[in-house]
N, C-alpha and C positions, 0 to 999 in steps of 0.2 A: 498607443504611445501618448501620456502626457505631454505636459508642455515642457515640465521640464529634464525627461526625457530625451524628449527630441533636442535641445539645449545641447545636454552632455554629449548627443551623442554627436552634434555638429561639432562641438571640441574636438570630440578625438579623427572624425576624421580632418578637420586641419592641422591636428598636429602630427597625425600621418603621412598627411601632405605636404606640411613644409618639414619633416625630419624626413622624408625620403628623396635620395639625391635627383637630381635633374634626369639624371640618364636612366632612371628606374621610373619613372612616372611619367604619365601623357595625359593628352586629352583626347578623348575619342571628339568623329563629328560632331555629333551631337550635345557635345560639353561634359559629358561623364568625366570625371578624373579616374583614371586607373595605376593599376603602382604590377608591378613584375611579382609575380610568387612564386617559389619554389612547390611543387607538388610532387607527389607519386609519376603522375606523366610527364614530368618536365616543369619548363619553365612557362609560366603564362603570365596573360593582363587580368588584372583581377579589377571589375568595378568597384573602387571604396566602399556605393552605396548597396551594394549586392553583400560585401563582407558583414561576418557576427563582428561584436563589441570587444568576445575572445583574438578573435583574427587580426584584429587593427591593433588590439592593445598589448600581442604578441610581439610583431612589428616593429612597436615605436623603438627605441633606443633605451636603454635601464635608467639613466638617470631619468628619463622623461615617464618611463614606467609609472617609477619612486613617487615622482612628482603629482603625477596624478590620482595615484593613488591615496596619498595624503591629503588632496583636499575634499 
């Protein structure tokens, strides 16, 4: 992963992280952020940094989709 790569791809998860509500994200011990997802088994914690680029930018909310996609 380049440098700026790694850039975008720390935008999208803050903006996963601050567009998803308080009661849907945590921090594990360790300081991971994780956010709740809907699966085939259920409901789980999903590490941000474990997720694809598709997974996060599923996620975000449309207008912030739009938005990012435009620049």
């Amino acid at each position: 992963m380049n440098k700026n790569e790694a850039k975008a791809r720390k935008k999208l998860e803050a903006l996963l992280w601050r567009h998803t509500h308080r009661d849907f994200r945590g921090k594990l011990d360790d300081g991971s952020k994780t956010v709740l997802m809907g699966t085939a088994q259920g409901t789980v914690l999903v590490c941000i940094a474990r997720m694809t680029d598709a997974e996060i930018t599923a996620k975000l909310p449309r207008a912030v989709r739009e938005a990012v996609a435009a620049c």
